[in-house]
C-alpha positions as CSV (number, residue, x, y, z in Angstrom):
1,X,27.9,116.2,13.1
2,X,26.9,119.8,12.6
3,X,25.4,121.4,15.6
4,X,22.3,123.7,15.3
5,X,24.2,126.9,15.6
6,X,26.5,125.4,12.6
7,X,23.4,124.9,10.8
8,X,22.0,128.4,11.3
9,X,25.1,129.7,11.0
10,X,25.4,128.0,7.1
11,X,22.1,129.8,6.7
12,X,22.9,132.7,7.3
13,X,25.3,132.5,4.5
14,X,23.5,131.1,2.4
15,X,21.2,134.0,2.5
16,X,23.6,136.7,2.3
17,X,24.8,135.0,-0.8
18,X,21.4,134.5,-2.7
19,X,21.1,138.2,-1.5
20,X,24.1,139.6,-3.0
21,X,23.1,137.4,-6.6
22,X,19.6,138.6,-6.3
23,X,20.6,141.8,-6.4
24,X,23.1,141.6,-9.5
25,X,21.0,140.1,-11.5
26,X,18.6,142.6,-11.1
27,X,21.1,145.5,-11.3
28,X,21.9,143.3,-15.1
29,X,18.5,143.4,-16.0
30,X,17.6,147.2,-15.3
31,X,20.7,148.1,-16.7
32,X,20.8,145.6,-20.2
33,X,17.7,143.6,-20.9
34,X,15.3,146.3,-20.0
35,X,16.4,148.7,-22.2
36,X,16.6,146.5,-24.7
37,X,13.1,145.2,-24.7
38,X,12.1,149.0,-24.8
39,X,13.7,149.3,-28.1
40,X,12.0,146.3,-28.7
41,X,8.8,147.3,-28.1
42,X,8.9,151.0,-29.6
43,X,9.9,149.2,-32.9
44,X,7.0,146.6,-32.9
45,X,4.8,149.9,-31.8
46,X,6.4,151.7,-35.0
47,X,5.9,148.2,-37.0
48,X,2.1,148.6,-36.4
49,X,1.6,152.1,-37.0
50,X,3.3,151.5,-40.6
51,X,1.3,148.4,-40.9
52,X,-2.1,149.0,-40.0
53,X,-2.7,152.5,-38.9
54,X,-5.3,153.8,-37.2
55,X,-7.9,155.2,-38.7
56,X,-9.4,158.6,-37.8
């Protein structure tokens, strides 16, 4: 049977790990999605100034 320290121990661990993937997949997004939905989002801008543009 696992004693408490074993247990706190595996926590420890555990958290370190969920760190350490928290961290890359953050790192992932910054670095690849975010840009990406930029693009995205200055083309839909550009899409609706073509569109429907404002009128001054």
């Amino acid at each position: 049977m696992l004693e408490k320290s074993d247990i706190e121990l595996l926590g420890q661990m555990m958290d370190e790990k969920i760190g350490s993937s928290e961290n890359r997949m953050m790192a992932y997004f910054e670095g690849k999605i975010e840009p990406q939905l930029q693009l995205l989002a200055e083309g839909h801008q550009q899409l609706l100034e073509t569109l429907a543009p404002v009128s001054r």
